[in-house]
ZAMARGU-4260 file (C-alpha; in steps of 0.2 Angstrom, whole numbers, plus 5000, padded with zeros to 4 digits):
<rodrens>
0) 5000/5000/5000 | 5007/5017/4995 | 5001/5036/4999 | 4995/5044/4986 | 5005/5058/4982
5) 5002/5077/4980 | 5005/5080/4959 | 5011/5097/4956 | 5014/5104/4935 | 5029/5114/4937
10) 5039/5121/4920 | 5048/5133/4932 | 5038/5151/4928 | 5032/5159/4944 | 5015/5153/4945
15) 5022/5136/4945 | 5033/5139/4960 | 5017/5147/4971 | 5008/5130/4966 | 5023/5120/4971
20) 5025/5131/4987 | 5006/5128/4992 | 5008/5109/4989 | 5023/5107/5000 | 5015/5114/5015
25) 4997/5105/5010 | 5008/5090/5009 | 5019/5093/5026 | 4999/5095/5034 | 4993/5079/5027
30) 5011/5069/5025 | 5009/5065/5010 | 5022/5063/4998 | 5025/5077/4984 | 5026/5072/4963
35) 5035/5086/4954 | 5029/5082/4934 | 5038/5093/4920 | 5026/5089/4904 | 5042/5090/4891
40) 5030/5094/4875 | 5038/5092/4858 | 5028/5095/4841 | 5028/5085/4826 | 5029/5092/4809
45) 5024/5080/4795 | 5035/5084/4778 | 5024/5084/4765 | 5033/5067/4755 | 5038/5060/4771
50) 5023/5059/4785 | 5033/5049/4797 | 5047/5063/4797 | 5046/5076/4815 | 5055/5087/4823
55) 5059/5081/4838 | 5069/5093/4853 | 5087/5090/4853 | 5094/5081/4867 | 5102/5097/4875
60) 5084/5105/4877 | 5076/5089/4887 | 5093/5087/4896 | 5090/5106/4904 | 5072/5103/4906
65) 5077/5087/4917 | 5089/5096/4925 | 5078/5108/4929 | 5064/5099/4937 | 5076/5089/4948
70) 5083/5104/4954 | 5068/5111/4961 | 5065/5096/4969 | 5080/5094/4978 | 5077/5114/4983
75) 5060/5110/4988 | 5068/5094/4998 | 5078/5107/5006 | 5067/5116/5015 | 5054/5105/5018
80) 5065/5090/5025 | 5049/5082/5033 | 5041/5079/5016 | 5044/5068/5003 | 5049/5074/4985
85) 5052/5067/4967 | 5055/5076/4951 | 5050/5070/4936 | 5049/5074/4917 | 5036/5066/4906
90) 5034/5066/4888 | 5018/5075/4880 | 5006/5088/4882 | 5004/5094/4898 | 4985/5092/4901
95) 4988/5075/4894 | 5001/5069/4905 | 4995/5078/4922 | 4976/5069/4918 | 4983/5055/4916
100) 4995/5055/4931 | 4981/5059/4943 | 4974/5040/4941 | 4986/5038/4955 | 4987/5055/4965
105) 4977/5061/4978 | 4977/5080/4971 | 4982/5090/4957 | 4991/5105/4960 | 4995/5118/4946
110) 4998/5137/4944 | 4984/5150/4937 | 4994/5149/4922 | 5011/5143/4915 | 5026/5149/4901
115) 5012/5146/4886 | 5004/5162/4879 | 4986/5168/4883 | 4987/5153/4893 | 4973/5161/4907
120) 4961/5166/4891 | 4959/5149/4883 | 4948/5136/4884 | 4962/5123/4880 | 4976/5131/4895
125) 4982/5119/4906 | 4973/5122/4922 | 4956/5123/4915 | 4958/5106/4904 | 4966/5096/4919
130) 4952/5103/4930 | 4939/5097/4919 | 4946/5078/4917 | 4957/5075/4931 | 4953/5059/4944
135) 4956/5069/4958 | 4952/5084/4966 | 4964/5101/4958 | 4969/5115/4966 | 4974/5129/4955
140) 4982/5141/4967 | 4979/5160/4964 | 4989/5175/4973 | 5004/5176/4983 | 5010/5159/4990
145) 5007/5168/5010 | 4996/5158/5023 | 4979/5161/5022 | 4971/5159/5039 | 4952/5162/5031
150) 4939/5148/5030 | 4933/5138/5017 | 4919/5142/5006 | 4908/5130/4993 | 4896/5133/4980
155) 4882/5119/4980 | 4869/5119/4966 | 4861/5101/4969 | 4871/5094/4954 | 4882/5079/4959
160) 4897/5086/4954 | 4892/5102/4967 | 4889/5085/4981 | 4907/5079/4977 | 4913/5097/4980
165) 4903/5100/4997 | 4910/5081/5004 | 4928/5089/5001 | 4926/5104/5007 | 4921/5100/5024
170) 4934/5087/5025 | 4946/5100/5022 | 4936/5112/5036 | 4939/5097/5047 | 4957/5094/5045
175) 4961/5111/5044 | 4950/5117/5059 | 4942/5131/5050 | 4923/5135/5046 | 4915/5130/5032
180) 4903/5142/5021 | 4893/5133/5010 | 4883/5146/4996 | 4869/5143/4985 | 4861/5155/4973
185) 4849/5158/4963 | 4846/5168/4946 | 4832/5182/4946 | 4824/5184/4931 | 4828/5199/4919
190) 4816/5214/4924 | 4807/5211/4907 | 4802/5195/4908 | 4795/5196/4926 | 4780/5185/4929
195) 4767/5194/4940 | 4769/5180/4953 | 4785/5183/4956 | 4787/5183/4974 | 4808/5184/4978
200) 4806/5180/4995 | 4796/5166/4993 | 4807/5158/4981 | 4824/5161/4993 | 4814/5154/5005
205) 4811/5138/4995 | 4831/5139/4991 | 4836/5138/5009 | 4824/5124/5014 | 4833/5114/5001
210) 4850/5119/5005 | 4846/5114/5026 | 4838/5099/5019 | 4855/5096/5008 | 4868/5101/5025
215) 4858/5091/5038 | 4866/5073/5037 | 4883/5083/5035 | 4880/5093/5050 | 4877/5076/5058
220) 4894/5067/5052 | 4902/5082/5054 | 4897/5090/5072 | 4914/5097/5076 | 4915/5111/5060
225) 4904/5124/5060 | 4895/5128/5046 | 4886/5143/5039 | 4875/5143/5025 | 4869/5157/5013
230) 4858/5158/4998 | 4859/5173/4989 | 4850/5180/4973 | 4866/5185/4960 | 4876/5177/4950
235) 4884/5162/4955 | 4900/5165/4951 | 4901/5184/4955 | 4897/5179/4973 | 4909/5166/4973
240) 4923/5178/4968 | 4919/5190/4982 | 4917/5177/4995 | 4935/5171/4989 | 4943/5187/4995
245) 4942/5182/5013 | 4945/5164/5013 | 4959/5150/5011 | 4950/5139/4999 | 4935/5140/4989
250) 4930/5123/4983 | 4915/5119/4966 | 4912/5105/4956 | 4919/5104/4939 | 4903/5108/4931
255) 4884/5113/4939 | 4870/5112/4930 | 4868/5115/4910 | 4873/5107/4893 | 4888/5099/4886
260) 4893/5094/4903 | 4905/5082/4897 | 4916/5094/4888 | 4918/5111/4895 | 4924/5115/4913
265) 4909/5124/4921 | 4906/5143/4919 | 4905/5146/4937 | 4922/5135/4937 | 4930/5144/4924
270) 4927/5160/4931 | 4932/5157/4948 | 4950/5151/4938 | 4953/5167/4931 | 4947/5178/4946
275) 4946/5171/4963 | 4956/5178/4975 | 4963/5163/4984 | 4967/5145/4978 | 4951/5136/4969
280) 4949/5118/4970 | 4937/5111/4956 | 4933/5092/4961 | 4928/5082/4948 | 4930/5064/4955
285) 4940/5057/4970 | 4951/5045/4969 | 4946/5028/4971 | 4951/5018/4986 | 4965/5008/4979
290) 4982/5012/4982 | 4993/5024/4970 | 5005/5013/4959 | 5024/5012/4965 | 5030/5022/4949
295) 5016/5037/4952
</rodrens>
C-alpha cells in the first residue's frame, strides 16, 4: 500500500513555483508525499513526402528541462525535509500527461497559468483542461504563496458534481480546523420577463429549505465544524469571487447544471479560475480507494 501523492505541474515560471510552494505545505499537513511532473511537450511536423518525418527537441533542450525539474526538487527537499519529493519529466502535452497522472494522485496542483501564451484566456490552457478531466480533486492556486488563515467556502447547486465538492470541502474544514461556508444562489429573472407571481422572498425561502435539507446529514457526520449557510440572489460565480477574498480555499464542482457537461469546465468553474482571490479547487471525482501505483 502506498500514499498517494500530492502532483504538482511545474515548468519553472512563477505561477508554478506558488503551486509548488502551496503543495509542499498542503503535503507537510497531510504527510503526503510530493510528485513534481515537468510535461516536456515536443511537436511534430509532417513533411509533405515523408509523413513519418518530425521534429523532435534535441537532446540538450530535454537534458536542461530534466535538469531543471530535479533541481527544484532537491530545493524543495531542502526546505521541507519532513516531506517527501520526486522530480519527474514526462513526455507529451501537459493536460495530457497531468490527467493521466492523477489516476494515482490524491490532488492536482497547478499554477493560474504557465510559460504558454494567453494561457489564462483559453479554453484549452492547462489548468482549465486538467480541471475538467482529472481523477482527483485540483487545486489551481491564485495570489501570493502567503498563509491564508480564512475559511473555506463552497458553492452547492444540487448537481452531483456540486455534492462531490461540498464532501471535500468539509473534509478539508475538518482537518484544517476552519469553518466551512457553503453558498447557493439563485438567478432572478431579467426585469422584462418578470411574471406577476413573482414573489423573491418566497422563492429564497424555498432555496434555503433545500439547502438545510442538503447540510443536515453533513451537519450530523460532521458535528465538530461549523457551518454557515447562505443563499443569495446573484450570480453564481460573482458571489463566489467576492466570498474568495476572505478565505483560504474556495471549493466547486467541475461543472453545475447546464449542457455539454461532458466537455467544457463549468462557467461558474472557469470564472472562479481566472478571478478568485485565493486557491480554487474544482473536484471532479475522488480517487478511488485503491492504492497509488509504485511508479506514480
Amino acid at each position: 500500500m502506498t500514499t498517494r501523492p500530492i502532483l504538482v505541474g511545474y515548468d519553472g515560471s512563477p505561477q508554478s513555483q506558488t503551486a509548488l510552494t502551496w503543495a509542499l505545505d498542503e503535503a507537510a499537513r497531510t504527510h503526503a508525499p510530493v510528485l513534481l511532473a515537468y510535461a516536456f511537450e515536443w511537436f511534430a511536423v509532417a513533411a509533405p513526402i515523408a509523413p513519418e518525418v518530425a521534429n523532435w527537441p534535441d537532446a540538450t533542450a530535454r537534458r536542461d528541462a530534466e535538469a531543471m525539474v530535479h533541481v527544484a526538487a532537491a530545493e524543495a527537499a531542502e526546505a521541507h525535509p519532513d516531506v517527501t519529493i520526486t522530480g519527474v519529466l514526462v513526455d507529451g502535452p501537459a493536460a495530457v500527461t497531468l490527467t493521466e497522472k492523477s489516476r494515482q494522485a490524491s490532488l492536482v496542483v497547478l499554477g493560474n497559468r504557465g510559460h504558454g501564451g494567453f494561457a489564462d484566456l483559453l479554453v484549452g490552457s492547462t489548468s482549465v483542461a486538467v480541471s475538467a478531466h482529472a481523477h482527483c480533486p485540483v487545486v489551481v492556486v491564485r495570489g501570493e504563496p502567503t498563509e491564508r488563515r480564512g475559511h473555506i467556502v463552497v458553492g452547492v447547486d444540487g448537481s452531483p458534481c456540486s455534492l462531490l465538492a461540498l464532501g471535500y470541502a468539509i473534509e478539508q474544514a475538518t482537518e484544517r480546523d476552519v469553518h466551512l461556508h457553503v453558498i447557493r444562489t439563485w438567478t432572478p429573472p431579467p426585469p422584462q420577463y418578470t411574471p406577476l407571481t413573482y414573489d423573491p422572498a418566497k422563492i429564497s425561502a424555498a432555496e434555503r429549505d433545500a439547502l438545510d435539507d442538503l447540510l443536515r446529514n453533513w451537519r450530523d457526520k460532521y458535528p465538530q465544524v461549523q457551518v454557515t449557510a447562505e443563499v443569495v440572489a446573484d450570480s453564481p460565480s460573482r458571489v463566489l469571487v467576492n466570498a474568495s477574498r476572505n478565505a483560504q480555499l474556495v471549493v466547486v464542482g467541475s461543472r453545475g447544471r447546464g449542457g455539454f457537461r461532458g466537455l467544457l469546465l463549468g462557467s461558474v468553474s472557469q470564472q472562479l479560475l481566472h478571478h478568485s482571490h485565493c486557491p480554487v479547487a474544482v473536484v471532479r471525482e475522488m480517487p478511488t480507494a485503491t492504492a497509488a501505483s509504485d511508479d506514480a
